[in-house]
N, C-alpha and C positions, 0 to 999 in steps of 0.2 A: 561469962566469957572473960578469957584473961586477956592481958594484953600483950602476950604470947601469941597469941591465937588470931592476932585481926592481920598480922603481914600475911600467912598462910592463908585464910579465906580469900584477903586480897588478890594474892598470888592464883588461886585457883579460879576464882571471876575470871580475870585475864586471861589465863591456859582458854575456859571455854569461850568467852570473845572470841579470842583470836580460831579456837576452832572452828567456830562458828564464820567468821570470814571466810575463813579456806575452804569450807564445806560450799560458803556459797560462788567465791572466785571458780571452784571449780565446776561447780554447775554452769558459770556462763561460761569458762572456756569450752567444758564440753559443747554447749549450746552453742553453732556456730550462728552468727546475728551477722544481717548482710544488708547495704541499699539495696533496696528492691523498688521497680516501679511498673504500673502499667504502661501499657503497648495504647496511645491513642493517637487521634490524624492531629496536622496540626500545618500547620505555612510559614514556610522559611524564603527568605530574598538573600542567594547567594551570591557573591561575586567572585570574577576571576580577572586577574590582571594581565595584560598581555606589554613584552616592551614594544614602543611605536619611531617612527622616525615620524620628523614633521619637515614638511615640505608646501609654502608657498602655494594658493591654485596655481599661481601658473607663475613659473622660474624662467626668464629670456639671457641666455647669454647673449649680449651684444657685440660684433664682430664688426671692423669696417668692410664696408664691400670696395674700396679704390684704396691703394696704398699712397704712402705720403708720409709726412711730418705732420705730426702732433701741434698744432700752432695754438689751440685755448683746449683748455677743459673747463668746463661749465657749472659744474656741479660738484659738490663735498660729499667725500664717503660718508655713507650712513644715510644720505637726503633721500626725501621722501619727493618723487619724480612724477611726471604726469606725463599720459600718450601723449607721443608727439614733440617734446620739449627735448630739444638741440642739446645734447648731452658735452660734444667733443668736435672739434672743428679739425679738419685736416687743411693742409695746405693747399689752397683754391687756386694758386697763380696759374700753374699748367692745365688747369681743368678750366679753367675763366678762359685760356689763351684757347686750348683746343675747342671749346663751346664757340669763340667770336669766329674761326677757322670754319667751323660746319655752318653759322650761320651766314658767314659772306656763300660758302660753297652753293648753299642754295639760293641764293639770289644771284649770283651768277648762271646757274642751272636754268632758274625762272627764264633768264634775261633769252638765255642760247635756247631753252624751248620756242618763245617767243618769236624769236628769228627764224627758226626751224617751219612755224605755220606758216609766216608769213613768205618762207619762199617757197611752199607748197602752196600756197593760194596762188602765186604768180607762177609757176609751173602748169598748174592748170590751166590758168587763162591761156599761157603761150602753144601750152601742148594741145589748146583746142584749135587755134590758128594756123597749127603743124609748123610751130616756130622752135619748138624743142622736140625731142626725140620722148620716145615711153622711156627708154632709160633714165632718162632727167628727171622724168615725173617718180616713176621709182624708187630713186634717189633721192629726191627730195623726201618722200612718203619713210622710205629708211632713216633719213636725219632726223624726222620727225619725234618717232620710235623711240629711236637713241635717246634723244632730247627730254622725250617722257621719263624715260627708265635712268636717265640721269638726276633727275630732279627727284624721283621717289627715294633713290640711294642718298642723295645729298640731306633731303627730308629727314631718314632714318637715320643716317648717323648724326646730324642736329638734335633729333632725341637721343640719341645714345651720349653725347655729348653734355645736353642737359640732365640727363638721369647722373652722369658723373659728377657733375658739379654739385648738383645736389645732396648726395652720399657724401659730398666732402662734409655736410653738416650731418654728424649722426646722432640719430632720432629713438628715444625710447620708444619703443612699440606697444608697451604697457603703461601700465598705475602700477605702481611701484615703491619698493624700498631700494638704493644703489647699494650694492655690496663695497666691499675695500676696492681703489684701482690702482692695479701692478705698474701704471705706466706714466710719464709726465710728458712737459711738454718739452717737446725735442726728438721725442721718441718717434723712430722710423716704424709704420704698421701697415701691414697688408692683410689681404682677408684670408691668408693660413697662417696667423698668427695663434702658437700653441695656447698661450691664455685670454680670453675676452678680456674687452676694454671694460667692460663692468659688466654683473649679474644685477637684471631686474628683477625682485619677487615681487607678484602681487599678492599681498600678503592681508589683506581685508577681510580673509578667510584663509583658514591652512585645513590641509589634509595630514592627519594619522595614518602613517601606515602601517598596520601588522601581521603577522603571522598567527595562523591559529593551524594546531595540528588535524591532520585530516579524520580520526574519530570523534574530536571535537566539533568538527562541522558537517558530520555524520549527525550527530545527534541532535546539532541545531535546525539542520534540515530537517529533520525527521519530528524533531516537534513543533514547528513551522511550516511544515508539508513542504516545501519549496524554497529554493534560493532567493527569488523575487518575493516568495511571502514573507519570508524573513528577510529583507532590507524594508519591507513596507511595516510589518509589525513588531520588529525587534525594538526593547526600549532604549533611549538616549543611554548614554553611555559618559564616563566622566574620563575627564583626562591627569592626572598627576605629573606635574612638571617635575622637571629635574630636579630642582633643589627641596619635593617630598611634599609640596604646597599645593595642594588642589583647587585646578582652573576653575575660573569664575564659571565660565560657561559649562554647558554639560554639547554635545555634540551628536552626529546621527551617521547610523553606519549608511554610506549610499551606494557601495561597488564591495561585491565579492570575486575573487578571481576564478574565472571557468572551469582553472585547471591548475591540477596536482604538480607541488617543483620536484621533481623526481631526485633531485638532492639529497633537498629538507622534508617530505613526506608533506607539507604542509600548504595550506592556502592563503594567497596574502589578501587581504580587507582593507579598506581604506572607512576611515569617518572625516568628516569635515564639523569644523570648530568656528564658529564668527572670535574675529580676531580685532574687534574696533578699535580695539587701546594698543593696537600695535603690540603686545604683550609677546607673544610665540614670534619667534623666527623661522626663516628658512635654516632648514641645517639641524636645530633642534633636535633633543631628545624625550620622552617620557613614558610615561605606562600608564595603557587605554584600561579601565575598568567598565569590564561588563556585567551587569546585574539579571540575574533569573530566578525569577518568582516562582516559587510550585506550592501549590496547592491541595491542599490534604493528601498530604505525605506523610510516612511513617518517621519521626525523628527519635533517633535515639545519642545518647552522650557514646563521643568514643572509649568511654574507658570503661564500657561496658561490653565490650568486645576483644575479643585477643584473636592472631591470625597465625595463619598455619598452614605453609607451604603456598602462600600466595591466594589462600580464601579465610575469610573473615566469620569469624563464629561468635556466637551471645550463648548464656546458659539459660534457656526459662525455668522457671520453675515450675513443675508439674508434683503434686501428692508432696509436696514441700521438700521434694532432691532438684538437684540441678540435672538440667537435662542438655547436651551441647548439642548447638542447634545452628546447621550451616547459613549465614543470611547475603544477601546480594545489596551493593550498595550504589549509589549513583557517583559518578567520576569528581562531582562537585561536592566539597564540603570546606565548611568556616572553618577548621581546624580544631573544634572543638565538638561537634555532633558529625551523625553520618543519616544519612537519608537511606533509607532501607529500602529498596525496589520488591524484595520477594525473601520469604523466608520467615517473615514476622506477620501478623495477625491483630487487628486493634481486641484489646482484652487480653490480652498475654500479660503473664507475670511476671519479666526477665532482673537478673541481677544487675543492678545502674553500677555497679564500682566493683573492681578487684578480679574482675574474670580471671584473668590470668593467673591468680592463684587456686583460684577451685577447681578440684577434678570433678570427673564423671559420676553422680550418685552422693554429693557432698546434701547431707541436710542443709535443710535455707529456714533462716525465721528471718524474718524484717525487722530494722531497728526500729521500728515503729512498736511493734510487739515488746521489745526488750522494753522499750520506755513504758508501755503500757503493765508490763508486768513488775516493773519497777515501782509505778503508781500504786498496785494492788499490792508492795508487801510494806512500802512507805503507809499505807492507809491500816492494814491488819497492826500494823506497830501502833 
């Protein structure tokens, strides 16, 4: 052998290497090699998020009931308020004066009843001795009357009198938080006054409240048999505040609404939340998370499906072609799998990735096989 002669052998190795590659490149492109995976049950916990107002159990706007001037305010926005505690004082002078006004009325009342029997018991003596006339006695018997029914009125507006004076102190009616107050002291207020003198929320607990659309609570009905059985067995539920931070507590759905808003199509839900740390406000915003366990369900990845005209298709493989196969899915999914209602079968062989490129009748090998026969020509070497 010259050494003429060893570029050309070289050269010719090479040519078949390289034909040799391309014989077998093109074997796998003809070979189409696909994820493939079995069809088995399995249990997923999906959630869905709905947005909530939050709202105080119980929200008091406080009004005065007697109009007046403002003489103290008692309390700092934002204070944490207790039933019964004297929030705002109004001006008592005219209310003090007419209170002393109904209380003399009735002891005068008293005094003029009092005189009234006392000259019916001497009527009767005289009209028994035919010293006065039956008209006198009747007369008397009327002043009497009078004298009653004056004393009950004078009575009645002494309470009505005192119920005024009293409202001059206004009183939270709840446990509470005080909202901001639009008003100070000097300010004239009567009871249609467009804004309250302060919002009490009692806020020891809050309610969520949301909208859920009405096939959505079609369906929760229907796997809860009932409305009441779903508030009794539905799971807690979390709440995400506004600023994306998930509430300590987890909450319980306790009121579903009877009825349809003819609007929004949809039913509003209320949950309640324990709120010790004062944490959630009246007014508030967030998104209620609901969770739904199911239970040996068909789960498949979505991107082993492609859709078409508004239904959803996987390809199995059957005799190793793809075969497109219509399937039905549940309304709920994590965004990455799809819950299969009908259509799929455990022990099916469908393609996990790329549906939407393969047509109808495309051969399928599994890149399980590709590695496997990869193994057998890595070992024949």
């Amino acid at each position: 052998m010259t050494l003429r002669t060893i570029p050309a052998i070289m050269a010719i190795c090479a040519i078949a290497l390289t034909s040799c590659r391309q014989v077998q490149e093109t074997k796998t492109q003809k070979e189409n090699y696909y994820e493939t995976m079995e069809v088995t049950l399995g249990e997923r916990t999906l959630t869905t998020g709905y947005s909530a107002a939050i709202s105080g159990v119980q929200t008091v706007e406080i009004r005065p009931q007697v109009s007046g001037m403002i003489t103290d305010i008692l309390i700092e926005e934002g204070e944490n308020v207790t039933k019964g505690q004297v929030l705002f004082v109004i001006d008592q002078t005219p209310y003090k004066a007419a209170y002393e006004i109904a209380v003399a009325n009735v002891k005068s009342a008293e005094a003029a009843l009092s005189t009234a029997k006392l000259i019916l018991a001497s009527n009767k003596d005289l009209y028994a001795q035919d010293v006065v006339s039956e008209f006198d006695l009747m007369t008397a018997q009327n002043d009497l009357t009078e004298a009653e029914a004056r004393l009950a009125l004078c009575k009645a507006e002494e309470v009505n009198a005192s119920n005024n004076l009293s409202y001059t102190e206004v009183r939270s009616p709840v446990n509470g938080v005080a909202s901001m107050i639009p008003y100070r002291v000097g300010a004239l207020v009567s009871s249609n006054i467009t804004q309250p003198l302060v919002t009490v929320s009692d806020d020891s607990h809050v309610y969520a409240y949301f909208s859920m659309a009405e096939n959505q609570m079609l369906d929760m009905v229907q796997q809860y048999g009932s409305l009441n059985n779903a508030i009794r067995q539905m799971p807690e539920v979390e709440l995400i505040m506004s600023n994306g931070q998930k509430y300590e507590h987890t909450g319980k759905i306790n009121a579903i609404s009877g009825t349809i808003s003819e609007s929004t199509g949809s039913v509003s839900i209320r949950a309640v939340f324990s709120n010790r740390n004062h944490l959630l406000r009246n007014g508030g915003s967030g998104t209620i998370i609901i969770p739904t366990t199911l239970h040996d369900c068909i789960i498949i990845p979505q991107s082993a499906t492609y859709e078409l005209q508004d239904r959803v298709f996987v390809y199995k493989v059957i005799d190793g072609k793809a075969s497109s196969t219509e399937i039905r899915i549940a309304s709920q999914n994590n965004g990455v799998e799809y819950i299969v209602t009908d259509g799929l079968e455990v022990g099916d062989i469908i393609v996990a990735e790329g549906a939407g490129l393969i047509k109808e009748g495309t051969a399928i090998k599994s890149k399980n096989d590709l590695l496997k026969e990869q193994n057998e020509e890595e070992e024949q070497e």
